[in-house]
C-alpha atoms as an extended CHARMM CRD file, in Angstrom:
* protein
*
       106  EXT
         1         1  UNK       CA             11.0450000000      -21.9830000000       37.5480000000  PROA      1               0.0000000000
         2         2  UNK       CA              7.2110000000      -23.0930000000       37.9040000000  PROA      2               0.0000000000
         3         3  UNK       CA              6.0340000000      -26.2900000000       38.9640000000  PROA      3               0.0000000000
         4         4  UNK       CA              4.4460000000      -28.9850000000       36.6140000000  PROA      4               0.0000000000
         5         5  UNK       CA              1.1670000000      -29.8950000000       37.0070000000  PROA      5               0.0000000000
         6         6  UNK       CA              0.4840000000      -33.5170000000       38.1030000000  PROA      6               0.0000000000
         7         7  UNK       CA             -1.6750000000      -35.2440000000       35.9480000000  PROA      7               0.0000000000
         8         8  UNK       CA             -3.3330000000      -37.4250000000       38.8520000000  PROA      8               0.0000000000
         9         9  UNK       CA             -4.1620000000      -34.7110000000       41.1040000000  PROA      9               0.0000000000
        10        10  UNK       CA             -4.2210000000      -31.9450000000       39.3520000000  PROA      10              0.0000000000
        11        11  UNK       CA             -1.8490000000      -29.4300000000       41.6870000000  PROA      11              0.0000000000
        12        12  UNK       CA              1.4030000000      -27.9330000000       40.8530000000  PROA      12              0.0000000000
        13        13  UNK       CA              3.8960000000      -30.2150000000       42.7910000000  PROA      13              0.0000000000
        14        14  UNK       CA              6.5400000000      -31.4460000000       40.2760000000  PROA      14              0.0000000000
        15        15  UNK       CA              9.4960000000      -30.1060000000       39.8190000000  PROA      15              0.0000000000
        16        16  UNK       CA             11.7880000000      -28.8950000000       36.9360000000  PROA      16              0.0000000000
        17        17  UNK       CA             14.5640000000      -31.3890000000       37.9390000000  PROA      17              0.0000000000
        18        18  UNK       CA             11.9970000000      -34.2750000000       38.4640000000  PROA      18              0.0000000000
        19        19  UNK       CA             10.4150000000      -33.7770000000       34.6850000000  PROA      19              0.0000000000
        20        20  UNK       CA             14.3780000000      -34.0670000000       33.5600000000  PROA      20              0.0000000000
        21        21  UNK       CA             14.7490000000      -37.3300000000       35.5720000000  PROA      21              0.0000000000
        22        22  UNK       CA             11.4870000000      -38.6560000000       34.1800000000  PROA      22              0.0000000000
        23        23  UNK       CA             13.1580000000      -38.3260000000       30.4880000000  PROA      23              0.0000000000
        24        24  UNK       CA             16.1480000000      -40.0230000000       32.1060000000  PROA      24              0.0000000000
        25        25  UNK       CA             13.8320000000      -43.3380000000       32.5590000000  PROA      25              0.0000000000
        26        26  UNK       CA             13.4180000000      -42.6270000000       36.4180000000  PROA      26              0.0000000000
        27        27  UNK       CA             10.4600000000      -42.3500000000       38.1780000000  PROA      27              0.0000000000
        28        28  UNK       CA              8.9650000000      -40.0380000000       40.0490000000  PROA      28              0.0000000000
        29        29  UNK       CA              6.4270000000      -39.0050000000       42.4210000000  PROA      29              0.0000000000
        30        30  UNK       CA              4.1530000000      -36.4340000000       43.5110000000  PROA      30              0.0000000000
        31        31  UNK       CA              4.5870000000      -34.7010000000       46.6740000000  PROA      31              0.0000000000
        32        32  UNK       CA              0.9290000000      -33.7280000000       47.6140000000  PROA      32              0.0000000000
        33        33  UNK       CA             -0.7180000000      -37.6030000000       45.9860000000  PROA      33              0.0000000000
        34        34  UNK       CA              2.0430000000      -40.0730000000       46.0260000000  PROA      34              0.0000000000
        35        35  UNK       CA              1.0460000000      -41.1830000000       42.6670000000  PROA      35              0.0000000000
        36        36  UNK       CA              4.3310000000      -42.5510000000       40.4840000000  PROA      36              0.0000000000
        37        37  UNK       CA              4.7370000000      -41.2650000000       37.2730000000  PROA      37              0.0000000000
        38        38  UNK       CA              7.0740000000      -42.0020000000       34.3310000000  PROA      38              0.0000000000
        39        39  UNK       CA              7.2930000000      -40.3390000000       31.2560000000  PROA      39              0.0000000000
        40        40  UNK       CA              5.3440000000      -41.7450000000       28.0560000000  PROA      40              0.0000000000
        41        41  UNK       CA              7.5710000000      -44.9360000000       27.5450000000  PROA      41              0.0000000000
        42        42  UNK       CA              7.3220000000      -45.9700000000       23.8570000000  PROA      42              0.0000000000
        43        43  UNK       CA              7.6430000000      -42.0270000000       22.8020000000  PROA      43              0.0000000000
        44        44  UNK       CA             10.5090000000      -41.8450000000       25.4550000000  PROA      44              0.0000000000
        45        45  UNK       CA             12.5250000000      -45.2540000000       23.3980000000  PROA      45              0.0000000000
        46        46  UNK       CA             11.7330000000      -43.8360000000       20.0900000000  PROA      46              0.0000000000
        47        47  UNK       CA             13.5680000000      -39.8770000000       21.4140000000  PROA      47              0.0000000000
        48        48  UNK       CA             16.4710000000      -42.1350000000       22.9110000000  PROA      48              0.0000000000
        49        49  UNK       CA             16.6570000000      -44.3810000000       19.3480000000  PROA      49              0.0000000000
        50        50  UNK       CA             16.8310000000      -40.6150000000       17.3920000000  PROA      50              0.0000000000
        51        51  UNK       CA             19.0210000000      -39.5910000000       20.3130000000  PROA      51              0.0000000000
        52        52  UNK       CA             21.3630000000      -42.2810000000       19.9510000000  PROA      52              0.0000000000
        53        53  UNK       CA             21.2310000000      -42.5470000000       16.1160000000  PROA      53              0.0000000000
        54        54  UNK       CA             22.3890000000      -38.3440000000       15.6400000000  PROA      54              0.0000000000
        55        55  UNK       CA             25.0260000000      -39.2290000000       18.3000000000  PROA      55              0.0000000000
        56        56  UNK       CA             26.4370000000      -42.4160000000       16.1860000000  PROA      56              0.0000000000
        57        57  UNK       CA             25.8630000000      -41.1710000000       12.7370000000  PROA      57              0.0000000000
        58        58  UNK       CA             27.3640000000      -37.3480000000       12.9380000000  PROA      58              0.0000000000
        59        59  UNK       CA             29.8280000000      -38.1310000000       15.9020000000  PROA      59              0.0000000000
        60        60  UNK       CA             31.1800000000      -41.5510000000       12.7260000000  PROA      60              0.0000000000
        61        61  UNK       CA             30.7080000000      -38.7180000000       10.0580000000  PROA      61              0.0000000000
        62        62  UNK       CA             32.7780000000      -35.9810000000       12.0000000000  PROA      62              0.0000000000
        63        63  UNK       CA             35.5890000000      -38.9340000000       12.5430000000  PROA      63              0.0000000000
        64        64  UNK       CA             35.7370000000      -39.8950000000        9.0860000000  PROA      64              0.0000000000
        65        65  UNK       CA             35.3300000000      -36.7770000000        7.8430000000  PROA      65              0.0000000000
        66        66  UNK       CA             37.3880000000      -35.0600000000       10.1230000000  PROA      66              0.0000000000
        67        67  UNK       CA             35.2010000000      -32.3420000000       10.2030000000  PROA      67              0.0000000000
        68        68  UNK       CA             34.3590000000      -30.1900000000       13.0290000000  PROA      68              0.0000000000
        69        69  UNK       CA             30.9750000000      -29.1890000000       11.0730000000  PROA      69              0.0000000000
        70        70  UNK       CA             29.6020000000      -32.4710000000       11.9190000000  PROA      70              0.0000000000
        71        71  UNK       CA             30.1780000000      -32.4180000000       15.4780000000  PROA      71              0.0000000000
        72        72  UNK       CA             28.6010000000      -29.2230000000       15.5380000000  PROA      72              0.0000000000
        73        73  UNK       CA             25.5780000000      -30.6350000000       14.1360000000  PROA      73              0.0000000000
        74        74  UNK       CA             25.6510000000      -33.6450000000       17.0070000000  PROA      74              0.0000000000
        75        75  UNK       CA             25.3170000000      -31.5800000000       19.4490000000  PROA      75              0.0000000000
        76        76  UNK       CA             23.2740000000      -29.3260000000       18.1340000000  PROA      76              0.0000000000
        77        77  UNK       CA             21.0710000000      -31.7730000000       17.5210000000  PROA      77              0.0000000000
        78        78  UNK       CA             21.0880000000      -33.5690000000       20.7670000000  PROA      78              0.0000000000
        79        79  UNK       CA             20.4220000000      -30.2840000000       22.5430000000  PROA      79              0.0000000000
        80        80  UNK       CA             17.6170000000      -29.9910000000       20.1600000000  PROA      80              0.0000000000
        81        81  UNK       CA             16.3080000000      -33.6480000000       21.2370000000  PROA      81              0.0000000000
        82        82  UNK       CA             16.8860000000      -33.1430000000       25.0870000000  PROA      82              0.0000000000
        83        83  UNK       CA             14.4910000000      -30.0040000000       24.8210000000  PROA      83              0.0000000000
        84        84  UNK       CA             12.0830000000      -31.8810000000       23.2180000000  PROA      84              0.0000000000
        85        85  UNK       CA             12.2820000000      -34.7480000000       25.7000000000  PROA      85              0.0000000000
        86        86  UNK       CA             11.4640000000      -32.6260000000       28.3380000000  PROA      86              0.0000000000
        87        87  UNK       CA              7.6400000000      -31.9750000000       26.7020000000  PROA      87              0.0000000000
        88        88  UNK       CA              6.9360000000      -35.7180000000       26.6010000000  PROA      88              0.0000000000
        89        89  UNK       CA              3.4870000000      -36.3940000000       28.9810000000  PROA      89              0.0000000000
        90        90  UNK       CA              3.5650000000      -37.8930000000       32.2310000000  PROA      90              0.0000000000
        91        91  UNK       CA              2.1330000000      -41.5100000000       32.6560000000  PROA      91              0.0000000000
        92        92  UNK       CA              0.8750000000      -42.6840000000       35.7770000000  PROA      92              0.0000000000
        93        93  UNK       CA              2.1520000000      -46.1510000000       37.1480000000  PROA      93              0.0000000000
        94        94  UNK       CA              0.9020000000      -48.0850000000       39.7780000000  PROA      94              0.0000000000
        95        95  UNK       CA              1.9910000000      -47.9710000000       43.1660000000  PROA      95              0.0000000000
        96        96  UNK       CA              4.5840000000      -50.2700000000       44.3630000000  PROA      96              0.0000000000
        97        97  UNK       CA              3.7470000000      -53.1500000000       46.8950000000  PROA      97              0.0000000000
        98        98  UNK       CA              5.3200000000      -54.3570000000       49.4330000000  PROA      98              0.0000000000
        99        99  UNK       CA              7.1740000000      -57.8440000000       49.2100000000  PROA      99              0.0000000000
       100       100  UNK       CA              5.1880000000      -59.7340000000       51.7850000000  PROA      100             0.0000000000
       101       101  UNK       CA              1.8590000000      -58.8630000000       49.5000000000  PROA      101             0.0000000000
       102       102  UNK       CA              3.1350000000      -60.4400000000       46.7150000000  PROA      102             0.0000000000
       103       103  UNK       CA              4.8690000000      -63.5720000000       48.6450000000  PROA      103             0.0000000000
       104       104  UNK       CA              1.2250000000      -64.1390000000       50.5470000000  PROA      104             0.0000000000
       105       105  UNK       CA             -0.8830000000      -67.2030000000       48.4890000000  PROA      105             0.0000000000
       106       106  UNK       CA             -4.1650000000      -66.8010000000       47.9750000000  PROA      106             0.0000000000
């Protein structure tokens, strides 16, 4: 599988299972920059609100219902929702500091 491009430098360094664990609300880095990247954050809460609302409402209606139609359609749907988590954009963060910079007054 290809690399993804990193948005700070501009080189082909991140990798398929690092653009899954950026939808997963983990960071991660570039190998050639060291920038820190996260994926979009409000567009990433508002997939994981749709996420978890298919999962609630069809996984309640295939209970009550006892239908196997609706659980079909949950996980249909949240296969759907995971592939289109994956295309969210990268965001850069800032770096992390060390502790002693932010304990030191000024």
């Amino acid at each position: 599988m290809s690399l993804i491009e990193c948005p700070s430098c501009n080189k082909e360094t991140i990798t398929f299972k690092q653009k899954l664990l950026a939808g997963k609300w983990v960071d991660i880095y570039c190998t050639n920059c060291n920038s820190r990247f996260c994926d979009q954050p409000i567009v990433l809460a508002l997939m994981h609100f749709i996420v978890t609302w298919n999962i609630l409402f069809f996984g309640y209606m295939a209970f009550r219902e006892s239908s196997i139609a609706y659980a079909a359609a949950m996980f249909i749907g949240w296969f759907i929702l995971e592939f289109f988590i994956y295309y969210i954009p990268l965001t850069r963060l800032r770096s992390k500091k060390p502790q002693t910079e932010n304990n030191t007054p000024k």
